[in-house]
N, C-alpha and C positions, 0 to 999 in steps of 0.2 A: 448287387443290391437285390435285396428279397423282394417276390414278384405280391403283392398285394390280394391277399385271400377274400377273395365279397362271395356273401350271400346275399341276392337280389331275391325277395319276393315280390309274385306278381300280385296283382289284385284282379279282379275277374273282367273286368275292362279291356287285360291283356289280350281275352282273350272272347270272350262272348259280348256280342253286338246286341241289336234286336234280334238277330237274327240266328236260330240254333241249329242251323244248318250244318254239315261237316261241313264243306267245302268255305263259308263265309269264318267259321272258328278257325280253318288252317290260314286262309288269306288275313285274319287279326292278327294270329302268331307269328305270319311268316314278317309285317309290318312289325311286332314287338321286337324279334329276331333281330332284324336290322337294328333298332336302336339297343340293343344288347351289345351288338360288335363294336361298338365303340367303348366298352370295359376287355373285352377283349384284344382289340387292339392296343388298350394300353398295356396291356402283357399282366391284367390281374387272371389270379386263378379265380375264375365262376362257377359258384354253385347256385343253381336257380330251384324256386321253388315256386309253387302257384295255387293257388282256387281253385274251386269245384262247385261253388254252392251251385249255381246254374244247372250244371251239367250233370253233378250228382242228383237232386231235385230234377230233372227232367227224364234222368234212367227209373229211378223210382217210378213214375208214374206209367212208365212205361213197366219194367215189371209187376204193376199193382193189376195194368190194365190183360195183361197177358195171364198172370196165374193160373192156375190149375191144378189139378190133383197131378196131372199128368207133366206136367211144366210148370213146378213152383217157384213163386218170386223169391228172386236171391234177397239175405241179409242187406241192411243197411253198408257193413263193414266190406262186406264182396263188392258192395258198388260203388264205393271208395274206393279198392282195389281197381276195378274196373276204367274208371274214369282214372285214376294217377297214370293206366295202362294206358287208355288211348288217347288222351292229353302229352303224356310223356313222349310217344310216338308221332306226334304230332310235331310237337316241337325241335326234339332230334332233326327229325326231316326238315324241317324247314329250316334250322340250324345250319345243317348241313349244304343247304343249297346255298345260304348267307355265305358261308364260310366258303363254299368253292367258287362263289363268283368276284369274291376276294384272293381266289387262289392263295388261301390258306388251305393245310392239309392238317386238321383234326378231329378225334377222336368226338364224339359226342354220346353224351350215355344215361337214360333213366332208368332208375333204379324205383323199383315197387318197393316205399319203404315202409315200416313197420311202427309206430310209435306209441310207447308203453304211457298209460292214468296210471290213474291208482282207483281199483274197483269202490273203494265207500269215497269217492271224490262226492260232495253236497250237488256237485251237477246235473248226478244223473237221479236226482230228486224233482231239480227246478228246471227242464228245459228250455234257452234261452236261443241256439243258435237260428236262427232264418237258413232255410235250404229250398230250393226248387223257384218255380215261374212268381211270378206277381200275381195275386190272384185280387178279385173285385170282394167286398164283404159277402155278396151274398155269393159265391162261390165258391169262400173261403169256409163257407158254414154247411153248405152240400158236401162239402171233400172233406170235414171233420165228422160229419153224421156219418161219411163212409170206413174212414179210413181209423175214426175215433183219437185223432191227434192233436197236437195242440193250435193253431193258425192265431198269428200278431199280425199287429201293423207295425211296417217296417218303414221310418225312414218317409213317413209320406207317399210313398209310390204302391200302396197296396198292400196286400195280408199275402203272409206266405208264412208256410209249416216249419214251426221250431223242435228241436229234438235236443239232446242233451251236448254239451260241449265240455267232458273235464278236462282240465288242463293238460298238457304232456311234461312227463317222468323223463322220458329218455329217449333216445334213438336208437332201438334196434341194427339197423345198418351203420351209422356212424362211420364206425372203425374203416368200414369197405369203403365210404364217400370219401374219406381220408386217403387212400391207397388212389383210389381213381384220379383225384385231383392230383396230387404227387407226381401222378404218370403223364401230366399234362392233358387227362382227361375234361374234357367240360361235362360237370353234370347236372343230370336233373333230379332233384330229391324232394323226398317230405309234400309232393304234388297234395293237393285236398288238403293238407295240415295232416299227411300221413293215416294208415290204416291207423285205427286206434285197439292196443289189443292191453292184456293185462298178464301178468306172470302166474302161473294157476301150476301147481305140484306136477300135471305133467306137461308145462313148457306154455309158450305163449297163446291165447287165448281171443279173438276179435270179439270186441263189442256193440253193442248198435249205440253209435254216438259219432256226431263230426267234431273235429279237432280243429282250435281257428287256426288255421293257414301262418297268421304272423305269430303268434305263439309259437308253434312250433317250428316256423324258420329263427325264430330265438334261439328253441334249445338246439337248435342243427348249427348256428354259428357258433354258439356256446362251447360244444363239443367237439368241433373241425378249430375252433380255435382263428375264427377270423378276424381280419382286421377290419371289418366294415361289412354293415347290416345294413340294405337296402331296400324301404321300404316301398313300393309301389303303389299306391291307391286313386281319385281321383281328384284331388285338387294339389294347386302346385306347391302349398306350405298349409304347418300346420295353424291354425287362428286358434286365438282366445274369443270370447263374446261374437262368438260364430254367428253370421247374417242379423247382426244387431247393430244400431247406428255407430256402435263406439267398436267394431274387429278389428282386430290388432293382428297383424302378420306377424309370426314368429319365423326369424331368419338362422338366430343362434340359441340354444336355449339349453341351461344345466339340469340337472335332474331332479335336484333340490325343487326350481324355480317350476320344474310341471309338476313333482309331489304335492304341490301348493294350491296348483291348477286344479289337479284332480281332486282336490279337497272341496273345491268350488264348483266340483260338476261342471268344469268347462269345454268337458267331452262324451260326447255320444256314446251310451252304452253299448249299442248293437254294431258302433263302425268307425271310430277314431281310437276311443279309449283302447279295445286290445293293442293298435297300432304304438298308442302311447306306453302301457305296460311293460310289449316287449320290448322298445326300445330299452327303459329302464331295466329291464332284467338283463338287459346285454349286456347294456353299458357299466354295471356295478360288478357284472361276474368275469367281463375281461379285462384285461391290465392298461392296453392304451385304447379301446376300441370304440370306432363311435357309430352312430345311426343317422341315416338321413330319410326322412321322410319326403316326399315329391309324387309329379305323375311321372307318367309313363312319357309322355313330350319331352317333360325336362332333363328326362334321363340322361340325354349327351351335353346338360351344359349345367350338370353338380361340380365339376372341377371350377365354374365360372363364379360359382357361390348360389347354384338353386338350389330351390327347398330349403326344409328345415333340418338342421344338424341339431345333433344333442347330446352334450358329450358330459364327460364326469363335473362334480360340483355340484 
């Protein structure tokens, strides 16, 4: 019987606390970790994928704070680079200690990967993504006088700097995430929603833009070809009429029946609706394949019926 191909992405929960310390982000992963071995103990192939906005938003200020003629701040897309790099490493390792204290013997591997917009994408007109700390209004208006960018409120918990988000085209790496997992490798891909680059006459191109994270673990299962999209975010199912007297817990639900949803604005533009999208862009571009949306808790008991599933129809 064929072993069961999932792409899990994380949400940043996975993996950034309050606290942005190394040391307290590898002790979140190394706890996400755990609850990941039980999709590998069922003998599926994993490909994990994860967030950055924190981390990426927190290099930035730190290269904004450092610059210099002499030592200049790197590109937006280098520190996307940057964080997939030591987030990825992060997680390997502590993969890896999961996996030996199971005395299981495997391979574990992040891949820097590369994920192609399309340059006249309308996004990078209207920047909407949220990147970096939560800021107070009136700090959020100091660090735009500075930095001259754009600061929203997010979500209720504060203003933080948005930057352009175009959708992702493709997967540069792909084909290699393919071969990895084959070999029995567990990987890691598409970290941050991927470098986002653009095809340009002499070869691939970085731009300054973050890419949302489940968008792009969309086109990463799209293209590996998986049977199961795993959304991670924080709450345990998806709602209709969200923190309103009449919420409705969605357990099972077609795509039809959320295209319906979404006609009604029954989801957050800045934090459920991508989750919803990608779903739907899976689930209509692969043959049997479905999504489940959940947290990171319920992760080991979606076989029992957590979260919300959404599958063709």
């Amino acid at each position: 019987m064929k072993n069961k191909r999932i792409v899990v992405a994380l949400g940043g929960n996975a993996i950034l606390s309050d606290n942005a310390s190394e040391s307290a982000q590898k002790l979140a992963i190394r706890e996400t970790c755990k609850k990941l071995y039980k999709l590998i103990e069922d003998g599926s192939e994993l490909i994990i994928s994860h967030g950055n906005g924190p981390q990426v938003g927190n290099l930035l200020l730190q290269q904004q704070a450092a610059d210099s003629e002499k030592n200049p701040a790197m590109n937006l897309d280098t520190c996307v680079a940057m964080t997939q790099g030591s987030i990825g490493y992060w997680m390997q390792s502590e993969m890896k200690k999961v996996l030996f204290e199971n005395k299981i013997d495997r391979t574990v591997v992040s891949l820097v990967t590369q994920v192609t917009v399309d340059k006249d994408d309308e996004a990078f007109k209207n920047p909407v993504k949220p990147i970096g700390p939560f800021l107070t209004k009136e700090e959020s208006e100091k660090a735009s006088e500075k930095d001259s960018c754009i600061y929203i409120e997010d979500a209720g918990r504060g203003y933080r700097k948005v930057v352009a988000s175009p959708k992702p085209t493709g997967i540069v790496e792909f084909d290699a995430v393919v071969k990895l997992i084959e070999s029995g490798i567990i990987t890691i891909s598409c970290g941050g929603g991927g470098v986002p680059v653009i095809l340009t006459e002499e070869g691939y191109k970085g731009v300054e833009a973050v890419i949302d994270k489940d968008l792009a673990s969309q086109k990463l299962a799209e293209l590996v070809k998986a049977d199961e999209l795993i959304i991670l975010t924080g709450v345990d199912n998806v709602y209709v009429n969200y923190n309103k007297p009449n919420q409705e817990k969605l357990t099972r639900v077609s795509v039809s029946k959320l295209k319906k949803y979404i006609e009604e604005d029954q989801f957050a533009k800045g934090s459920m609706l991508p989750k919803i999208e990608a779903a739907i862009q899976f689930v209509e571009s692969s043959e049997n394949g479905s999504v489940i949306i959940t947290s990171l808790d319920k992760l080991g008991e979606i076989n029992e019926g957590a979260g919300t599933v959404i599958i063709k129809g």
